[in-house]
PALUMDO-19774 format. One line per field, with one value per residue (C-alpha): x, y, z; residue in one letter; chain. Coordinates in steps of 0.05 Angstrom, whole numbers. Layout:
N
c1 c(X	...) .
c2 c(Y	...) .
c3 c(Z	...) .
type c(a	...) .
mol c(A	...) .
***
This chain:
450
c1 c(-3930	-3973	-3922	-3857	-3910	-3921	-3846	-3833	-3878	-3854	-3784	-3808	-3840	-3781	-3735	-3788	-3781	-3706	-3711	-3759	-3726	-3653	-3640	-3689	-3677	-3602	-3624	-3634	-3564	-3539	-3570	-3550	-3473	-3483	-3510	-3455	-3400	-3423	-3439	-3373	-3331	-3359	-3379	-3310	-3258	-3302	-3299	-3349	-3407	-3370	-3301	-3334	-3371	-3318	-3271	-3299	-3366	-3346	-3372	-3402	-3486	-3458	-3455	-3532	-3543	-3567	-3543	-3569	-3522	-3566	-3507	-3558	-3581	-3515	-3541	-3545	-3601	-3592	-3633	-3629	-3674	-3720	-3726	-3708	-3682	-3627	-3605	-3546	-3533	-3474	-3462	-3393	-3358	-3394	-3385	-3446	-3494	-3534	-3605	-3672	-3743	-3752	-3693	-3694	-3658	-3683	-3660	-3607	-3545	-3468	-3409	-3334	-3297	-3233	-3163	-3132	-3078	-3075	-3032	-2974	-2969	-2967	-2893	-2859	-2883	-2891	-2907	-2943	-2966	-2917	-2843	-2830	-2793	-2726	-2680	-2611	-2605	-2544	-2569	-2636	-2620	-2666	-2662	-2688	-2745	-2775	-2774	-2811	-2864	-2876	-2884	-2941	-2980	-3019	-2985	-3029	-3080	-3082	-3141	-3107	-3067	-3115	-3064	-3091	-3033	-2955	-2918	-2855	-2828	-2760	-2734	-2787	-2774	-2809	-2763	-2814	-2889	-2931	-3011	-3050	-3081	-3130	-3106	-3046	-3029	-3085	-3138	-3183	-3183	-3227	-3183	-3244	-3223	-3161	-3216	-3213	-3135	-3154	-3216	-3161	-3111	-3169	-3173	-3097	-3109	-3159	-3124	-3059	-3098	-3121	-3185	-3209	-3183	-3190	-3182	-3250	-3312	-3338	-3395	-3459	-3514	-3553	-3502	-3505	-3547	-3519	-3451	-3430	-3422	-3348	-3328	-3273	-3259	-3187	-3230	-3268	-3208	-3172	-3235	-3235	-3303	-3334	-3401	-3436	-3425	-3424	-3367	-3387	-3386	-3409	-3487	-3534	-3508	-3487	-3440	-3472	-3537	-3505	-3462	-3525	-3581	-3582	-3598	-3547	-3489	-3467	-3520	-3512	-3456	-3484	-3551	-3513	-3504	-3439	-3415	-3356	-3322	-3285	-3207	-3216	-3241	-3213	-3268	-3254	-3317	-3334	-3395	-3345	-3308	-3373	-3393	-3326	-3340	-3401	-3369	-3328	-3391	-3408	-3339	-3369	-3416	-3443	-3450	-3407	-3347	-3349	-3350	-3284	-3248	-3249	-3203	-3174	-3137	-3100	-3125	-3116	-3051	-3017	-3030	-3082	-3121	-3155	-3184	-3255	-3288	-3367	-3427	-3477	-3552	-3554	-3490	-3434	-3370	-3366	-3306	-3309	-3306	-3314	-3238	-3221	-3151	-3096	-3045	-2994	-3041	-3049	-2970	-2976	-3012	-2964	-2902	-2945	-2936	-2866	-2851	-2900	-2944	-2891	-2911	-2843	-2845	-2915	-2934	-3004	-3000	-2959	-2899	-2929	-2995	-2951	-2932	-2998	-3033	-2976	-2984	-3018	-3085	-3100	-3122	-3101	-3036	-3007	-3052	-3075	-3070	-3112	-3145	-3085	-3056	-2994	-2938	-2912	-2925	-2901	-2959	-2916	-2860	-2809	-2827	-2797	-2841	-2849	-2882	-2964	-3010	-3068	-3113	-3177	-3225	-3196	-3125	-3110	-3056	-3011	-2946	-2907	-2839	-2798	-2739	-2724	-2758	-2799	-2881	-2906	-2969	-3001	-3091	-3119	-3176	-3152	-3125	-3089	-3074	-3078	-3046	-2972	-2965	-2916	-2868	-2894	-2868	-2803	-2780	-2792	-2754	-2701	-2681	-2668	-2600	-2614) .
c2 c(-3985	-3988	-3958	-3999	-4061	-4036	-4018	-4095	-4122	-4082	-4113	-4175	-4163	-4135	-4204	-4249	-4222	-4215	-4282	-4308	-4267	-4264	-4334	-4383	-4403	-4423	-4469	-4521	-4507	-4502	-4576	-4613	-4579	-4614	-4680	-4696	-4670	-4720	-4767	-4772	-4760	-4815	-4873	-4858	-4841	-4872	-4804	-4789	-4737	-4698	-4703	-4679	-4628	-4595	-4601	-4599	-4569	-4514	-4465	-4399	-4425	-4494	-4496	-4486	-4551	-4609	-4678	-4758	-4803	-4875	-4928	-4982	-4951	-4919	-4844	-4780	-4726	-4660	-4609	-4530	-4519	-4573	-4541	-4564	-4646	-4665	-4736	-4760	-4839	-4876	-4935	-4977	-4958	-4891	-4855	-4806	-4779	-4718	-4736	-4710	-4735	-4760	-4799	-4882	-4917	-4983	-4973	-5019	-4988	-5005	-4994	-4992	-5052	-5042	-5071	-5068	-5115	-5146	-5114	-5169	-5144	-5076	-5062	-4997	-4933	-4897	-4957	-4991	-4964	-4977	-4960	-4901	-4838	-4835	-4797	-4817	-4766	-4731	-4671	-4658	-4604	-4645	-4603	-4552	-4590	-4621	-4550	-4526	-4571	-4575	-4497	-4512	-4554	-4508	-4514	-4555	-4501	-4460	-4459	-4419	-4458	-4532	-4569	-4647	-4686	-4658	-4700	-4687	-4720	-4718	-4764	-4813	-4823	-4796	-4747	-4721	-4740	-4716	-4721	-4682	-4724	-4764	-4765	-4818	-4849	-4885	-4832	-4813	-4736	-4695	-4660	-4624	-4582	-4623	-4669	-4632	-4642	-4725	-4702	-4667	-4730	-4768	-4725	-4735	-4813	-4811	-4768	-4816	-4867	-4830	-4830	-4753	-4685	-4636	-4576	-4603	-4571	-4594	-4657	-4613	-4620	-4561	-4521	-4543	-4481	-4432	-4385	-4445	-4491	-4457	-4476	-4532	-4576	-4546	-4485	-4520	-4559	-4485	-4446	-4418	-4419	-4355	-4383	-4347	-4375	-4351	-4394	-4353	-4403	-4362	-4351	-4384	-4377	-4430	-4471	-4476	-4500	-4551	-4582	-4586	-4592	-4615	-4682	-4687	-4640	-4641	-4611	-4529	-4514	-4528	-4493	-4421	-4373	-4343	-4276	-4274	-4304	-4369	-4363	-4291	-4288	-4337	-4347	-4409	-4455	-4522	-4526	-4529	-4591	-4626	-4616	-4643	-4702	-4715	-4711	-4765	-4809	-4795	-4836	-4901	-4946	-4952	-4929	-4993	-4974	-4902	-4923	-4981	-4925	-4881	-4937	-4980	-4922	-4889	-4892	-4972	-4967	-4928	-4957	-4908	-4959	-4907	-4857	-4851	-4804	-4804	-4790	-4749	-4772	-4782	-4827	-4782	-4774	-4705	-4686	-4608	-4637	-4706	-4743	-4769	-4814	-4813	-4774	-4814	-4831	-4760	-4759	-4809	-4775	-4710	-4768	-4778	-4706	-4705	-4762	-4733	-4792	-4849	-4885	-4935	-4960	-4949	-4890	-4870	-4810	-4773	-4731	-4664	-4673	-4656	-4593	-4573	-4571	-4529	-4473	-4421	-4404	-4344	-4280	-4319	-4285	-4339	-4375	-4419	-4483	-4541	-4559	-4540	-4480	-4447	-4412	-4387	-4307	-4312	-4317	-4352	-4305	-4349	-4413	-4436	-4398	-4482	-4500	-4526	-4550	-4577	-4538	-4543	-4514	-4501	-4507	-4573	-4580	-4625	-4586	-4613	-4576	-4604	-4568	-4591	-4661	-4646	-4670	-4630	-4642	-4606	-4623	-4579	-4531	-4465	-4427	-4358	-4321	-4359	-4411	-4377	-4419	-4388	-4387	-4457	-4479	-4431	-4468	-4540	-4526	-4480	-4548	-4583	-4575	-4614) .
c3 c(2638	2581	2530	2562	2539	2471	2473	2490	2434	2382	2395	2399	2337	2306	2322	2293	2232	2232	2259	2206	2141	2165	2213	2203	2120	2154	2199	2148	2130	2205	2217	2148	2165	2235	2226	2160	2207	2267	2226	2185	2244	2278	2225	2189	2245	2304	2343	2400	2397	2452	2410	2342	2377	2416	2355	2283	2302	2347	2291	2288	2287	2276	2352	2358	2337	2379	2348	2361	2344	2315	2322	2311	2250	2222	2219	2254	2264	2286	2293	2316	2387	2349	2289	2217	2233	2176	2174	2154	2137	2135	2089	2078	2019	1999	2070	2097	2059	2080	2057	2045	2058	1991	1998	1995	2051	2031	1959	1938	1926	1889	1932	1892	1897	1934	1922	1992	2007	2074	2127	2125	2045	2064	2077	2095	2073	2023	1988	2051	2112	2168	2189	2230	2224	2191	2238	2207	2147	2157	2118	2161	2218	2269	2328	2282	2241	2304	2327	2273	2267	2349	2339	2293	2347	2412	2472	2534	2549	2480	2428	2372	2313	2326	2279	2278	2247	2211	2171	2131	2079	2051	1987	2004	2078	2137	2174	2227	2244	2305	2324	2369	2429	2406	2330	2310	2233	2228	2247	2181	2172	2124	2074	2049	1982	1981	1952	1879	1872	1871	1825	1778	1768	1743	1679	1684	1680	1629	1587	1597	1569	1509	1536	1534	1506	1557	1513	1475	1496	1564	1543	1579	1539	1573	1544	1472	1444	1483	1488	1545	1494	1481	1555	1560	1605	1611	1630	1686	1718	1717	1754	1690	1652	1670	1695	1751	1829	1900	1945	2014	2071	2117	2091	2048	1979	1917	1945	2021	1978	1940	2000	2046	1998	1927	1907	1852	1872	1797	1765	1806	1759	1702	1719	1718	1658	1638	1672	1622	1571	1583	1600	1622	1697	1746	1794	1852	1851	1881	1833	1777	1819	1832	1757	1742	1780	1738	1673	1697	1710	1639	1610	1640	1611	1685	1759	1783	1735	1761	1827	1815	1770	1836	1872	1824	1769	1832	1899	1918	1862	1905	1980	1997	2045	2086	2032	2021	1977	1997	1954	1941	1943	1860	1863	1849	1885	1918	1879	1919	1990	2016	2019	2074	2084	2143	2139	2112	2061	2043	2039	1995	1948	1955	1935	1869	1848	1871	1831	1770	1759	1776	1834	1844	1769	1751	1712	1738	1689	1637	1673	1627	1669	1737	1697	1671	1749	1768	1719	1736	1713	1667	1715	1777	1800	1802	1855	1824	1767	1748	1817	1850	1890	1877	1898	1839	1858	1913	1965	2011	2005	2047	2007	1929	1872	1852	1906	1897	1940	1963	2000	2046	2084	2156	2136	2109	2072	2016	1996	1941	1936	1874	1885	1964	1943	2005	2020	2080	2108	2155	2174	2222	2234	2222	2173	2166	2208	2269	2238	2202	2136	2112	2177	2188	2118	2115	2184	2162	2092	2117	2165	2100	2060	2001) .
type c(x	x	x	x	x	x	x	x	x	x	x	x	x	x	x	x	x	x	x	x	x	x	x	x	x	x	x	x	x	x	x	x	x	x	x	x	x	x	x	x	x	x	x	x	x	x	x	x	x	x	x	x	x	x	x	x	x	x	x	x	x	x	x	x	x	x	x	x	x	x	x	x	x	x	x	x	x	x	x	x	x	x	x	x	x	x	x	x	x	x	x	x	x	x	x	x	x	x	x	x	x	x	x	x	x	x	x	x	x	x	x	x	x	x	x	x	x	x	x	x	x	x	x	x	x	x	x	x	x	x	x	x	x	x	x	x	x	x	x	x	x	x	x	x	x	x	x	x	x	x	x	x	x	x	x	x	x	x	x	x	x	x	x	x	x	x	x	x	x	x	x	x	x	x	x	x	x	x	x	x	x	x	x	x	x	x	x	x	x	x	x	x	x	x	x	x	x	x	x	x	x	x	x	x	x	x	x	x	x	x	x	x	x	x	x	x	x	x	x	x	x	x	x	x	x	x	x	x	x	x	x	x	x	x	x	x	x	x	x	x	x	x	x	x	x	x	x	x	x	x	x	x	x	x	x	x	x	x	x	x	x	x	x	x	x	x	x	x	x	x	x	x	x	x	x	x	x	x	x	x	x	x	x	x	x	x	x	x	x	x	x	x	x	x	x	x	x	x	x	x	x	x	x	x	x	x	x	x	x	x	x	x	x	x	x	x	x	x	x	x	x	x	x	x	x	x	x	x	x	x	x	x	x	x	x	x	x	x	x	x	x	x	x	x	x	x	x	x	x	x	x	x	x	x	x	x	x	x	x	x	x	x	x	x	x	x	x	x	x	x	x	x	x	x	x	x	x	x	x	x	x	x	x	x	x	x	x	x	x	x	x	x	x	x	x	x	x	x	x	x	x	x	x	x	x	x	x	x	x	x	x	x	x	x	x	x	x	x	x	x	x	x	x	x	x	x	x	x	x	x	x	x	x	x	x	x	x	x	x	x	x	x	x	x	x	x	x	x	x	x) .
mol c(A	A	A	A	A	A	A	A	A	A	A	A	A	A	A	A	A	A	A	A	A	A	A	A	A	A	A	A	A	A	A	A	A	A	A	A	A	A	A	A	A	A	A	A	A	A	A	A	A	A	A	A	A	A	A	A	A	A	A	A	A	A	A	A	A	A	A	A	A	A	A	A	A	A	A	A	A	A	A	A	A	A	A	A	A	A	A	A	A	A	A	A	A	A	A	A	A	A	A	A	A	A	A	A	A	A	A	A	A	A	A	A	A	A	A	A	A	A	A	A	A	A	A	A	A	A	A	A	A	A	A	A	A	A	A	A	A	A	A	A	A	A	A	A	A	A	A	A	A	A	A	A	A	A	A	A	A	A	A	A	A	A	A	A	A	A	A	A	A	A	A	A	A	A	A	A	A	A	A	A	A	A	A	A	A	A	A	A	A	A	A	A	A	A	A	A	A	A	A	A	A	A	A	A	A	A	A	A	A	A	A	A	A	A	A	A	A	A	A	A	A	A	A	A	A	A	A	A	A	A	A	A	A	A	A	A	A	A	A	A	A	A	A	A	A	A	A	A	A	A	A	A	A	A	A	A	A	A	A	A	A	A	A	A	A	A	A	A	A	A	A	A	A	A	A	A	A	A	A	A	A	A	A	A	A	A	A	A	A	A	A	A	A	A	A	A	A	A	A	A	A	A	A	A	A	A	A	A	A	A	A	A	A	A	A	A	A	A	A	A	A	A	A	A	A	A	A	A	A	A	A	A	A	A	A	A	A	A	A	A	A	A	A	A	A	A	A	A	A	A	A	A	A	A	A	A	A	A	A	A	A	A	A	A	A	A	A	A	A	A	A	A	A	A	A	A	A	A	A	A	A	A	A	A	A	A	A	A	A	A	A	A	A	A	A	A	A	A	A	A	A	A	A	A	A	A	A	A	A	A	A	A	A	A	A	A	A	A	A	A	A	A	A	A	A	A	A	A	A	A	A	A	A	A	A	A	A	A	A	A	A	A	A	A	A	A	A	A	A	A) .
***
């Protein structure tokens, strides 16, 4: 009996300090994921606890943590078996924020000023918001794209593909639209890394407006005495600059430490030395995004015109109502992460691309900037461009080398196909391969003849 005890203890002693060295440093992580998920969900989209945690927090560990929802308040805290509380705030016009104990809720704070016109002045989409779908086109095999695109939505019962929201455009009209229950147009979904393709086309802008040179050495003044100092910020916006970084989702590593715990999600990036020279490993890094975002706070004279620039260059221009891009706890937009819009609205954006830079007469930015996101990055395959995915080697092997995309965690997706002047949209929350891009896409296109 004696030795089955000492047995006993010396497991038990064994998974406290597998517990202690292995689990417990994630639990800060586990809770901060939590609470900013609940939080957004439900202060954004005005989703329940039991929605958000069924859906978007069903997750690996993420499931372990038990969340309050503080409608009075505007925040969220969650903790995991009441241990290591996060809170996460809302405020109008910046989103959630995932905050520490330091942190100043009392603190005045600058939202962006907004130029939304009111919903009689919206008009039919793309250019408003309303109208429905176009089924008239004699060219569009419906039978066959309605097919397609209820094939990429689970049947009653099924867990598996989890698509949210498909919409297809084709020459500016909306040939086929569905929702999930409890998602419809207006419903606000997280594009997550989809966020860094709207973080691109401001460099785009700026540049249209002879504003920056991107091929001039990145403005960092920690890397002023130092082999950095070469990196561009063509090699940044390309995932390009050689600097050391961990993306792993799945542990505590760079990127899990800046989403759910710096301050000023800016500054990781720049903290890391070079692994190799610039333009000669292609390394995919939402540090570099979220330092990206920062140099853009750096071309105002002050926080309010960052925050209107945001909006008023592109955003509100172009009838995106529902986007919001929150912040981080300095102030900056989290450029890696943080859109949200409808999905129209993230059509809308796709229609941009399509239309390289013209939105209906107004040239948001120069045609050769449509060009330079699609081509690929040096030591990508092919993958990748300038804060955009690509198709061009063939990774979709039933979908045109021209297509490029924007892409997010869980499967969200922008596809901007010049040649079949085709958007396709597709938000959801998983990815590959329980979800069949490239069958998904192939069907959808091949229902087409342009």
């Amino acid at each position: 009996m004696k030795k089955f005890l000492k047995i006993l203890i010396v497991l038990f002693l064994i998974a406290l300090v597998y517990f202690r060295i292995a689990i417990y440093p994630q639990l800060d992580l586990i809770s901060g994921f939590s609470a900013k998920s609940v939080a957004s969900g439900h202060f954004i989209d005005g989703r329940s606890l039991e929605t958000i945690q069924k859906g978007d927090n069903d997750i690996p560990k993420v499931d372990w943590a038990t969340n309050e929802i503080h409608d009075n308040g505007k925040y969220v805290t969650s903790t995991v078996h009441g241990l290591k509380e996060r809170k996460a705030i809302y405020r109008p016009g910046l989103g959630v924020t995932l905050i520490n104990d330091d942190f100043d809720v009392t603190k005045p704070y600058l939202v962006p000023h907004r130029q939304i016109p009111t919903a009689a002045k919206l008009g039919l989409f793309p250019t408003g918001d309303d109208g429905d779908v176009t089924i008239s086109l004699e060219n569009v095999d419906y039978a066959k794209l309605n097919a397609a695109v209820a094939n990429a939505f689970d049947k009653k019962g099924e867990k598996k593909k989890r698509s949210r929201s498909v919409l297809v455009v084709y020459k500016d009209q909306i040939i086929a639209e569905k929702y999930a229950d409890g998602f419809n147009r207006k419903s606000k979904i997280l594009g997550w890394s989809m966020t860094k393709s709207i973080t691109a086309t401001y460099f785009g802008i700026l540049q249209k407006q002879g504003k920056i040179d991107i091929m001039k050495p990145a403005p960092v003044a920690e890397w002023a005495n130092d082999s950095r100092k070469d990196i561009t910020i063509n090699d940044l916006l390309h995932m390009n600059s050689g600097l050391e970084w961990e993306e792993d989702y799945g542990k505590i590593s760079d990127v899990t430490k800046m989403l759910f715990q710096a301050e000023d999600m800016s500054k990781p990036q720049i903290e890391k030395p070079s692994k190799y020279k610039p333009n000669t490993h292609w390394y995919y890094s939402s540090g570099t995004t979220n330092l990206l975002s920062g140099i853009l706070r750096k071309q105002f004279q002050s926080q309010q015109q960052y925050l209107d620039f945001w909006y008023s260059a592109f955003i509100d221009k172009i009838g995106m109502n529902s986007m919001l891009v929150e912040t981080d706890m300095a102030g900056n937009f989290v450029g890696s992460s943080y859109g949200w819009a409808n999905t129209r609205d993230w059509a809308k954006f796709g229609l941009l691309y399509l239309h390289k830079g013209n939105w209906f007469g107004t040239q948001i930015f120069d045609e050769s900037w449509a060009q330079y996101v699609a081509t690929p990055t040096n030591t990508s395959n092919g993958r990748y461009g300038a804060q955009f995915w690509l198709n061009a080697g063939g990774y979709f092997p039933d979908v045109p080398r021209d297509m490029y995309y924007c892409s997010g965690y869980q499967g969200q997706m922008v596809a901007i196909i010049p040649s079949k002047d085709l958007v396709i949209v597709r938000m959801g929350l998983t990815e590959e391969p329980d979800f069949d891009f490239n069958g998904f896409l192939r069907d959808v296109i091949s229902s087409v003849k342009k």
